[in-house]
Each structure stands twice: as C-alpha cells, then as structure tokens.
VEXLUM-145080 format. One record per residue (C-alpha): residue number from 1; residue in three letters; x, y, z; chain. Coordinates in nm, 3 decimals, always signed. Layout:
// residues N
NUM_ala_X_Y_Z_A
...
//
This chain:
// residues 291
1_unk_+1.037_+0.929_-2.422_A
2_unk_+1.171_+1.283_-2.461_A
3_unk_+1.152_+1.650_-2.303_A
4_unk_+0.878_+1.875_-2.405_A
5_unk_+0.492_+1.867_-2.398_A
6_unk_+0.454_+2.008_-2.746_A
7_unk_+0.355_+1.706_-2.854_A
8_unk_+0.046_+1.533_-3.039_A
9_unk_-0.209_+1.522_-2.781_A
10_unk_-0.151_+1.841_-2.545_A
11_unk_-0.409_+2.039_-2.696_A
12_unk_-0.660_+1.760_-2.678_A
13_unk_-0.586_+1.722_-2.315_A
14_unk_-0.551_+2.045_-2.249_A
15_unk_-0.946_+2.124_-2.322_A
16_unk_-0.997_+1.763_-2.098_A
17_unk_-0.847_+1.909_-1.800_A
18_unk_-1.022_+2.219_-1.858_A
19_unk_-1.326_+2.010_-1.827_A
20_unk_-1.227_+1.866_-1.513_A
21_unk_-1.095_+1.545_-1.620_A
22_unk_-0.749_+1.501_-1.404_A
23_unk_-0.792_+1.560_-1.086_A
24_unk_-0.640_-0.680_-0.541_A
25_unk_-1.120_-4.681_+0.493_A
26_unk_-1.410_-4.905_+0.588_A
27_unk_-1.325_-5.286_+0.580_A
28_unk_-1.528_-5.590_+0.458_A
29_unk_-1.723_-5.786_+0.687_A
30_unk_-1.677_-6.175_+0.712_A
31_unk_-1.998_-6.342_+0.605_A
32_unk_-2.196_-6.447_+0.843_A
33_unk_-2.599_-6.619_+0.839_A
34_unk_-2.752_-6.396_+1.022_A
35_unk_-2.805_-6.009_+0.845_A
36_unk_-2.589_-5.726_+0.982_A
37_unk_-2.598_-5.366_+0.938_A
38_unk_-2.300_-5.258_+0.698_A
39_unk_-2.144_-4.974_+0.830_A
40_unk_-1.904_-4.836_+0.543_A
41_unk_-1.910_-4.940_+0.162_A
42_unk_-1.694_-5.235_+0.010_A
43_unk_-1.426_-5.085_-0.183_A
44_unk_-1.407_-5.105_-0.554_A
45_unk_-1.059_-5.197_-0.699_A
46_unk_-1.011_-4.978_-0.992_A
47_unk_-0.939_-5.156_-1.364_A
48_unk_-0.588_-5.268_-1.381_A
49_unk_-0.544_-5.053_-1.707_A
50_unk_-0.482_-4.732_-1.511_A
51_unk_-0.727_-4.450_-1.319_A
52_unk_-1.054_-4.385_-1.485_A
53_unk_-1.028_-3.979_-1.466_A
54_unk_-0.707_-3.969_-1.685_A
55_unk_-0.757_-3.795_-1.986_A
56_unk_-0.734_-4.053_-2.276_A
57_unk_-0.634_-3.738_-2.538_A
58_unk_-0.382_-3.514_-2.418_A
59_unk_-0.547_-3.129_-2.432_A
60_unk_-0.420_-2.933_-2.710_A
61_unk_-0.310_-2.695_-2.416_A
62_unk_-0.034_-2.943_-2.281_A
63_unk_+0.056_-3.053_-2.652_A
64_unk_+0.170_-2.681_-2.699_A
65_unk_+0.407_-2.655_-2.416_A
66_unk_+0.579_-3.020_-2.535_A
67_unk_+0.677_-3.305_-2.367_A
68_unk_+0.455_-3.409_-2.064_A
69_unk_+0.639_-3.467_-1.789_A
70_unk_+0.663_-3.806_-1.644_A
71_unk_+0.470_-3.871_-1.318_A
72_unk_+0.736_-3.941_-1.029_A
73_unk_+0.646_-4.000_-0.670_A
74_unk_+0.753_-3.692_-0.442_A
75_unk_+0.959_-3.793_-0.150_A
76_unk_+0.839_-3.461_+0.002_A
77_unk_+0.637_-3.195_-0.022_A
78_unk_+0.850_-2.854_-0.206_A
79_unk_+0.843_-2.601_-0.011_A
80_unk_+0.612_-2.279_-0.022_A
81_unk_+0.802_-1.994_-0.148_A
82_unk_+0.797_-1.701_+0.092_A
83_unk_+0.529_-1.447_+0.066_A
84_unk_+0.620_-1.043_-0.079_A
85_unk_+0.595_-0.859_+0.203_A
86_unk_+0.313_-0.606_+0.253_A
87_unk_+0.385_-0.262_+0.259_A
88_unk_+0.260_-0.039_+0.554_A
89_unk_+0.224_+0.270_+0.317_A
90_unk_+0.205_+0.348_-0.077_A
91_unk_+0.363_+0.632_-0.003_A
92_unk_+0.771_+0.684_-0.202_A
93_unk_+1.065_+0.667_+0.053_A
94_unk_+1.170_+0.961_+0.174_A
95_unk_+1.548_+0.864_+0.116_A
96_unk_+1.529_+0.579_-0.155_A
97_unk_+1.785_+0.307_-0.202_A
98_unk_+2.090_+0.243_-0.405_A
99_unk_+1.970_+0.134_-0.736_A
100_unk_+1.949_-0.235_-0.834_A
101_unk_+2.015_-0.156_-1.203_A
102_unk_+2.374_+0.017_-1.254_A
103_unk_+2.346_+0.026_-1.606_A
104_unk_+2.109_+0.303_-1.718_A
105_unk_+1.984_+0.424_-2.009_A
106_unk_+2.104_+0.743_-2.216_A
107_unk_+1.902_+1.062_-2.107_A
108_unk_+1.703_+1.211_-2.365_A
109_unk_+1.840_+1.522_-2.600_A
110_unk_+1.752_+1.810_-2.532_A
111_unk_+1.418_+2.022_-2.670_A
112_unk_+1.431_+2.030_-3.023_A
113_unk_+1.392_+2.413_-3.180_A
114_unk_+1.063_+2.601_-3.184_A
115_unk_+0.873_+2.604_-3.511_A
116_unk_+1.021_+2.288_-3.634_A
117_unk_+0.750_+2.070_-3.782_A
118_unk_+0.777_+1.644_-3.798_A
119_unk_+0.810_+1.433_-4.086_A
120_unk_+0.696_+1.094_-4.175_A
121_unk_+0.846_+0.765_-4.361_A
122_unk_+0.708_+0.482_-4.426_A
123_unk_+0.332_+0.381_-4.444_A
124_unk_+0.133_+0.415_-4.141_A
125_unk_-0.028_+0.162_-3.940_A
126_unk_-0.409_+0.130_-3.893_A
127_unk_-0.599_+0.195_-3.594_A
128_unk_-0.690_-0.163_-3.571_A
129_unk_-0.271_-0.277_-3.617_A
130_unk_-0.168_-0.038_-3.351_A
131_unk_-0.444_-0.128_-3.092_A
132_unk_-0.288_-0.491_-3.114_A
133_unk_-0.002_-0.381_-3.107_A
134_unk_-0.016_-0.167_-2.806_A
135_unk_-0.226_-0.455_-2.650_A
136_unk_+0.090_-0.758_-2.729_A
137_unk_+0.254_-0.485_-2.525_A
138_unk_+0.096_-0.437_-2.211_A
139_unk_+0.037_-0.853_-2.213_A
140_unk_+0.377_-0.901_-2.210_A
141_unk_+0.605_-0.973_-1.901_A
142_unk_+0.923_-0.799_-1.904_A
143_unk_+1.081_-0.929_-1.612_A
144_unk_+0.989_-1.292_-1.594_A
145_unk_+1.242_-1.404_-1.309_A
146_unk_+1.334_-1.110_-1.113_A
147_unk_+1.007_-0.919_-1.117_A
148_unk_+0.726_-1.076_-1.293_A
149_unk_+0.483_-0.885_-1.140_A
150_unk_+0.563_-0.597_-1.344_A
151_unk_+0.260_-0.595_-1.552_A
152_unk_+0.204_-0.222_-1.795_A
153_unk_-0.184_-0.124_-1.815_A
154_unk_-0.309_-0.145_-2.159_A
155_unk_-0.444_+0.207_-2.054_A
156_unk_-0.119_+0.332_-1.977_A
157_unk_+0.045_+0.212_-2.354_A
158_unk_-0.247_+0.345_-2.518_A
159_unk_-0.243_+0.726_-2.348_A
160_unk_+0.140_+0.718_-2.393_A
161_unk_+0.145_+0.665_-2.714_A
162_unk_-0.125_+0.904_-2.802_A
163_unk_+0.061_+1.151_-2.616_A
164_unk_+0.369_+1.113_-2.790_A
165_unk_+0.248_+1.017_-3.191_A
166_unk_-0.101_+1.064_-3.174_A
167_unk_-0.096_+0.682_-3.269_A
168_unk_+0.079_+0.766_-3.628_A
169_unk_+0.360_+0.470_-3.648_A
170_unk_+0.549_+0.681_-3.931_A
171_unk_+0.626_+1.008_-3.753_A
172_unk_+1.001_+1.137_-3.692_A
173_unk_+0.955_+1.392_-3.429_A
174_unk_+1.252_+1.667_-3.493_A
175_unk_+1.457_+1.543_-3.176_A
176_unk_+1.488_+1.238_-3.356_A
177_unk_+1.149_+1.055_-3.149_A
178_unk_+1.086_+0.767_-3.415_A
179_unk_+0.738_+0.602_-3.455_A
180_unk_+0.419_+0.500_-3.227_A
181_unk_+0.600_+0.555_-2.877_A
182_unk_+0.853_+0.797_-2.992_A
183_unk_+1.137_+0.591_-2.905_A
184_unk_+1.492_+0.769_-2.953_A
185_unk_+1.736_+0.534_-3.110_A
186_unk_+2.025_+0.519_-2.853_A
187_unk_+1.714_+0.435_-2.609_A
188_unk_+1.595_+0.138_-2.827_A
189_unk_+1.993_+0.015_-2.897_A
190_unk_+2.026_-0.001_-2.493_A
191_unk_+1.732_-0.155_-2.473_A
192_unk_+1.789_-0.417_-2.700_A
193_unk_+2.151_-0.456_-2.594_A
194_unk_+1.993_-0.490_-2.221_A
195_unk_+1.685_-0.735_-2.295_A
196_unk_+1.860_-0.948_-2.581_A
197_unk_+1.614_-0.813_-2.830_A
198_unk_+1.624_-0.674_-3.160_A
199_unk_+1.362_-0.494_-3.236_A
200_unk_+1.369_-0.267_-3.512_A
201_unk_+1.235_+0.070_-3.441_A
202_unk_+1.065_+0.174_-3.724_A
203_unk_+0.852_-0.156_-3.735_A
204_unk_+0.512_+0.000_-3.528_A
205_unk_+0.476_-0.352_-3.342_A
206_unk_+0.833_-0.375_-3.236_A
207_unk_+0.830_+0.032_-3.143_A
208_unk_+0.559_-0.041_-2.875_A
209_unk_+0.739_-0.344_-2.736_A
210_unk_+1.025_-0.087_-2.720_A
211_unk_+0.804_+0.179_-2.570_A
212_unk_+0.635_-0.130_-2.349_A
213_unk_+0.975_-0.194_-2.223_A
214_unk_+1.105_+0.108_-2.137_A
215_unk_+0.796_+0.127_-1.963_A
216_unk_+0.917_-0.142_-1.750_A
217_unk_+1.242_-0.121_-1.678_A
218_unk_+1.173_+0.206_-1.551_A
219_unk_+0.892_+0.086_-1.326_A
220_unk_+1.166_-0.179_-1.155_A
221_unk_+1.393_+0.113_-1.153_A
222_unk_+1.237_+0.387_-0.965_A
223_unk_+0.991_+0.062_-0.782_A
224_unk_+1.291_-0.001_-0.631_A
225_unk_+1.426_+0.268_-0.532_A
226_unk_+1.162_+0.406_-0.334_A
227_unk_+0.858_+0.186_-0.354_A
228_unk_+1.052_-0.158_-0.167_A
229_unk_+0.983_-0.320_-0.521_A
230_unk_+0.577_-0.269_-0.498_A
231_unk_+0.539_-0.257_-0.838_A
232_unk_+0.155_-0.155_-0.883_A
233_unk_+0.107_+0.104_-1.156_A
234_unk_-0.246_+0.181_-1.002_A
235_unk_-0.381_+0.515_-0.986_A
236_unk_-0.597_+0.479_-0.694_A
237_unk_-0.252_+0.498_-0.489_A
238_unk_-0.167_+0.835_-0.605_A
239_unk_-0.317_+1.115_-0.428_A
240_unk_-0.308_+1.471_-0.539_A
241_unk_+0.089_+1.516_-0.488_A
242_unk_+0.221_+1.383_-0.757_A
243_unk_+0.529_+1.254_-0.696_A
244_unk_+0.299_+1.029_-0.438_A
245_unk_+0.288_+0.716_-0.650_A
246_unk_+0.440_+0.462_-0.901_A
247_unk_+0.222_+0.532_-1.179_A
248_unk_+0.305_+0.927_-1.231_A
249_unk_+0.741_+0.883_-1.142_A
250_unk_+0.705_+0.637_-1.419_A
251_unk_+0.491_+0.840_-1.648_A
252_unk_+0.675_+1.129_-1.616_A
253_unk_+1.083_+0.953_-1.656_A
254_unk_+0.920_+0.813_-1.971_A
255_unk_+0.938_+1.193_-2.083_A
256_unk_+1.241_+1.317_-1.907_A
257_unk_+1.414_+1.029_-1.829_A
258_unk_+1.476_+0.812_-1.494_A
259_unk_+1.787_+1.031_-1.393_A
260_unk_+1.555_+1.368_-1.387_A
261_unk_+1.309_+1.178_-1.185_A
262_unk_+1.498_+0.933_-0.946_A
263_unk_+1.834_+1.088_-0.807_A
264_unk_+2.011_+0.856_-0.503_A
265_unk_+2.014_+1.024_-0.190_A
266_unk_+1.718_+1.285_-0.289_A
267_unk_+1.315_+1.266_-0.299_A
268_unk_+1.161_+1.186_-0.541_A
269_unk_+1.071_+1.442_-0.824_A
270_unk_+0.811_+1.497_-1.074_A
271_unk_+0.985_+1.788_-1.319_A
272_unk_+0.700_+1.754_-1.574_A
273_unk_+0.381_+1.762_-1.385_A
274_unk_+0.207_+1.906_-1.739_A
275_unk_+0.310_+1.579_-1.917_A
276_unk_+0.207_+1.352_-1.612_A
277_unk_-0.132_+1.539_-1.611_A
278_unk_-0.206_+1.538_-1.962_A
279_unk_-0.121_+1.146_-1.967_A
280_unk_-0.317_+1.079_-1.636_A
281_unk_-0.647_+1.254_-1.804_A
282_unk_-0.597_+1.016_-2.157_A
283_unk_-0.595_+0.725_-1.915_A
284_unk_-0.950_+0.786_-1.860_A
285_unk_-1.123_+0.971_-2.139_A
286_unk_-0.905_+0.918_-2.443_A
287_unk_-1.088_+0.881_-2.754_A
288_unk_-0.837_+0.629_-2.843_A
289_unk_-0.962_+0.442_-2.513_A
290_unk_-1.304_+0.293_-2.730_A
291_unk_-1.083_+0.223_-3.100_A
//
C-alpha cells in the first residue's frame, strides 16, 4: 500500500521469476353399471390442516436470519432485473471515463530512506490467525448494493500481504506501513471514514479487512474507469502487457496508489511492473499458498 519493492518478499520472488514462474385436471366420472376405462386419476383433497411438504420445524438456517416472512398472494409476477451487459473485449479503454468515486484516498508518502530497518510492536499473529484472517477478507463483500460482484481472491490477499509483511502482523515498516497489509494510517482513517468502519489498524484481523478493502474500492475505481464496471480480478484476462487487465492496475495502485495508475483523460499505466510481477508469481507458487 506504499512505493518501493524493498519489501519482505522481493528476494523470494525474485529467485521465482528467475525460475520462470511469472510469465464463468382430470374429472370424476359419474357412476355408471357397466365398467369404463378411467382415463385420468380422482383427485385427492389434501388434509384441511395445511400442505403436507411444509416443514413442521423451521431450519436453523431461516431461524438465523429472523422473522419468516408471511406468505402473501402476488398480484403479479416482479419483474426480472436487467442483465450486466457483456463486454466485447477484456481489454482497458483506451480513453477511460470520469470517475464514479470523487472522493479518493491520500497517495502514499514517499520512499522511506535507504538502510533504514523496520520495527515491531505488539505480539505477532500465528500462521493459522492470519490465514483466517486473510480468508474473512477475501469472503467478504465490500460493495453490497452498488457492486456486489466485487469479490477479492483469497490468492490475491494472501500474495499481497506476503509481499508487503511477509505475514508478520506486528511490523512498522519505516514509511509508517503498519501490520499484515501494510496499511498507512491516513489510508485506513479514509477508509473507515468512507465504509462506516472502525477498524483499528494494529489489530491483524481488522488490518486485512483494511487491506481487503482497499483492495476493493480500488477495483470499482479503476473497473470503472476503464473496464465498463467488469469487475473480474482473473488472471487469465491479462496477457503479457500489463496494463492489459483488472487484476495487475489493481495490484499495482495497491503499491503506488490509484492516482499513479488511473489518470482521467490518459491510458492506463502500470509504473511498478517489478511489484505487479513479483505479486503475480506469489499468486501461484507462494509458500504461504499451502499454510
């Protein structure tokens, strides 16, 4: 969520790309004496104590969401809501849009000096916490009305935050980074300001719903903009330009921030293609990947 590569995980990726790792009704007759051939079966009336295939205990499902509703005749059908339209190509806009969000978030300070070396508070989170954690993340929707088909791959919020802390919840990167996803503060006060959370950033499960978040506001952002709100994170849509999909403008305004990566009136831009890589290859052969 910062500038710079020099973080936990470029010399592990580093020796992966080396390798070669980056590159979806019958009636009743009258009776009569002589035998006939019945043609359709006599209707049974049902009991008069209500339908035999209603449930007679209410599934623990429905109990959880309250209330049932009461059962009320429909006068008409409700209509169908409209279907997204299809895209004809994957491929960014060439001249995006205006924006849909006008309030953005601060961009991230700059580098911080060579040689300086992170410290830690706190106690750190297991392997096993932060794996739920980062899990509770990527389940989560962020956009329930507007765009709930923004949906963050578990893979994605597990590379990022290896990338960033290495997956150590207590680390204070010397630009100020704080925790798991290496949220800045002024990042995770907008974001809570702009969501209605409160999450406390030092907490490791509330720093990956901040880093989950981020996540997705700038996947609406820059989906917008140049993607006609096709929100798909996939990787199989990116092809070896990298500013060609989703997946790597969002990976790589994670790092820089959305205004290095979207600009209105300009192409789209991928200033950190080292960062995108190095993500892109712990997406697939992380170690983290099989804790």
């Amino acid at each position: 969520m910062r500038r710079g590569v020099g973080r936990w995980a470029t010399a592990a990726v580093a020796a992966l790309l080396a390798a070669g790792a980056v590159t979806g009704c019958g009636t009743e007759e009258p009776t009569r004496e002589v035998a006939v051939e019945v043609t359709g079966e006599v209707p049974v009336e049902a009991p008069a104590d209500g339908p035999a295939d209603l449930p007679s205990d209410e599934p623990p499902a429905v109990a959880a969401m309250g209330a049932k509703p009461s059962v009320k005749p429909s006068a008409s059908a409700s209509p169908k809501p409209k279907p997204k339209p299809t895209r004809t190509t994957t491929a960014p806009l060439a001249t995006p849009k205006p924006p849909t969000e006008t309030q953005v978030p601060p961009p991230p300070p700059k580098p911080p000096a060579s040689g300086c070396t992170p410290s830690y508070r706190g106690t750190q989170a297991t392997r096993s916490q932060v794996k739920s954690a980062l899990s509770d993340a990527a389940a989560r929707t962020y956009w329930p009305t507007s765009a709930p088909d923004i949906k963050i791959p578990l893979t994605l919020m597990k590379a990022t935050a290896w990338q960033e802390s290495g997956w150590q919840s207590n680390i204070v990167a010397c630009d100020g980074g704080i925790g798991l996803m290496q949220v800045m503060p002024a990042t995770a006060d907008w974001m809570n300001q702009r969501f209605g959370q409160s999450y406390d950033i030092d907490d490791y499960q509330d720093n990956a719903y901040l880093g989950g978040t981020y996540l997705a506001w700038l996947t609406k952002y820059i989906g917008d903009m140049y993607f006609e709100s096709d929100y798909r994170l996939d990787a199989a849509l990116c092809t070896s330009e990298l500013n060609s999909c989703l997946l790597n403008a969002v990976i790589a305004a994670y790092n820089y921030g959305h205004g290095a990566v979207a600009r209105e009136g300009e192409p789209l831009t991928i200033p950190n293609p080292q960062y995108v890589r190095n993500v892109r290859a712990l997406m697939t052969e992380c170690v983290c990947l099989s804790y």
